[in-house]
VEXDONU-570658 format. One record per atom (N, C-alpha, C): residue number from 1; residue in three letters; x, y, z. Coordinates in steps of 0.001 Angstrom, whole numbers, plus 500000, padded with zeros to 6 digits. Layout:
 zase kolmar     px     py     pz
  NUM    ALA      X      Y      Z
...
***
This chain:
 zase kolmar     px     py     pz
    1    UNK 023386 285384 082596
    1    UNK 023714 284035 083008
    1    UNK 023129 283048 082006
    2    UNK 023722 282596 081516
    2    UNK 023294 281110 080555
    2    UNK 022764 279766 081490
    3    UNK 022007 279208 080302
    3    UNK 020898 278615 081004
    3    UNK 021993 277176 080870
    4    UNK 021427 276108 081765
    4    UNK 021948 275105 082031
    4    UNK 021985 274318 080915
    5    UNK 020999 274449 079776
    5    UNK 021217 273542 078486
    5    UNK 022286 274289 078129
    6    UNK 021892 275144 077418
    6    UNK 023242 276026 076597
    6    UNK 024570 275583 077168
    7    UNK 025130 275318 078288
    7    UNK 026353 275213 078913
    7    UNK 026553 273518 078100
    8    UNK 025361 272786 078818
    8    UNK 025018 271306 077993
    8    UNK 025563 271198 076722
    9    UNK 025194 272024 075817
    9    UNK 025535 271929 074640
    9    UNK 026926 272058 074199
   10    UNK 027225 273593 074983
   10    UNK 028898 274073 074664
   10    UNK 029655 273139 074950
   11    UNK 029814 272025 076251
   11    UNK 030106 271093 076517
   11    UNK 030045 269693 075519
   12    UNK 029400 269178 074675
   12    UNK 028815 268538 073399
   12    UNK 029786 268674 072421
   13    UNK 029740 269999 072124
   13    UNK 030245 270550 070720
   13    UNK 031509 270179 070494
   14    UNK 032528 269973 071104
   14    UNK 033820 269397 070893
   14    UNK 033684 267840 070544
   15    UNK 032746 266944 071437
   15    UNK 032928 265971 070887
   15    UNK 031805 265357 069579
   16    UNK 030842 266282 068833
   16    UNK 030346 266166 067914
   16    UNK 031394 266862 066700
   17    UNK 032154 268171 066928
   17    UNK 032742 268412 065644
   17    UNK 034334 267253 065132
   18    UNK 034623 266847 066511
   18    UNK 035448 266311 066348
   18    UNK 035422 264749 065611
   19    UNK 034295 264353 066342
   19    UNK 033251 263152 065472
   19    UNK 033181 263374 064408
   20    UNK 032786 264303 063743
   20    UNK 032386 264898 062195
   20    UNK 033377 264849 061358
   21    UNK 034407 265333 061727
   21    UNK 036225 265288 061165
   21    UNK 036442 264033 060865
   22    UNK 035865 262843 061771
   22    UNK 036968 261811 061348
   22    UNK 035287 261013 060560
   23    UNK 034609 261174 060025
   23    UNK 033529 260892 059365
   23    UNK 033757 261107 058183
   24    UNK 033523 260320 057353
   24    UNK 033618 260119 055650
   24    UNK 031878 260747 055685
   25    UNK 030995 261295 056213
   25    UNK 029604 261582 056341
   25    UNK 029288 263247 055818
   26    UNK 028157 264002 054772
   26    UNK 027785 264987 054803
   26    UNK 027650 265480 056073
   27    UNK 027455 266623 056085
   27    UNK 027054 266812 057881
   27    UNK 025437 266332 058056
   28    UNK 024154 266457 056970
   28    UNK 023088 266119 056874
   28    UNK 023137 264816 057653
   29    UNK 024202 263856 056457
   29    UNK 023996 262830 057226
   29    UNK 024924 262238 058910
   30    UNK 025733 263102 059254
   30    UNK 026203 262795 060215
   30    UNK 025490 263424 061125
   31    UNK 024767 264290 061197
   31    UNK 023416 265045 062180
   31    UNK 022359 264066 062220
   32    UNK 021767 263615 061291
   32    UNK 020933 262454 061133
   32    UNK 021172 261075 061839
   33    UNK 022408 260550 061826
   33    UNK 022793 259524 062250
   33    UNK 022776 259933 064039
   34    UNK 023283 261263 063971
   34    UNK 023149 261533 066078
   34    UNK 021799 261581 066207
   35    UNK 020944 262078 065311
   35    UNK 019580 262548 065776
   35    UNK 019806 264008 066389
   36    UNK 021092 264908 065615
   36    UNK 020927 266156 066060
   36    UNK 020548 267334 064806
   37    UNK 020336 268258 064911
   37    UNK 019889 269239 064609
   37    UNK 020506 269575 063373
   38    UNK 020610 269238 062091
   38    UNK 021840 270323 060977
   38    UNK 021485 271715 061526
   39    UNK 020734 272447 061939
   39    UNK 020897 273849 062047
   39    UNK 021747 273999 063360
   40    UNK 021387 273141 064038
   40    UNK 022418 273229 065385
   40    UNK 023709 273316 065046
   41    UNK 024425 272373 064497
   41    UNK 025091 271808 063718
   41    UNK 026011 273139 063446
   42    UNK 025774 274239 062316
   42    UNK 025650 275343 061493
   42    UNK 026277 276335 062533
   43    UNK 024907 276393 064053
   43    UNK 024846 277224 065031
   43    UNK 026232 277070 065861
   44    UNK 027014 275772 065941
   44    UNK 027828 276453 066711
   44    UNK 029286 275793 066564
   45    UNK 029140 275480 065122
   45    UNK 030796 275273 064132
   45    UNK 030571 276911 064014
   46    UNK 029640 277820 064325
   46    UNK 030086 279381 063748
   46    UNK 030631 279795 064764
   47    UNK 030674 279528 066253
   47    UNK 031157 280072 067423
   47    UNK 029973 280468 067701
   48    UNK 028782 280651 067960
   48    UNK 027711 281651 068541
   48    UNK 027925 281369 069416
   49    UNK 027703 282423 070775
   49    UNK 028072 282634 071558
   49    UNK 026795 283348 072105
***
């Protein structure tokens, strides 16, 4: 069973990659500007699951 963040997040991820797409921004700096994670970032444009 996955924990209640993790679901949090999977939920997130559509509207951060989709954010990112329409960004003229590195991802450094478009992670920076949310105040999120570049490794996060990395973690789940790969699908981890």
């Amino acid at each position: 069973m996955r924990g209640k963040r993790v679901i949090r997040l999977e939920a997130k991820w559509p509207e951060v990659a989709s954010g990112y797409a329409c960004s003229d921004l590195t991802v450094r700096a478009y992670c920076k500007a949310r105040q999120d994670a570049e490794a996060s970032f990395f973690f789940w444009r790969r699908g981890a699951r």
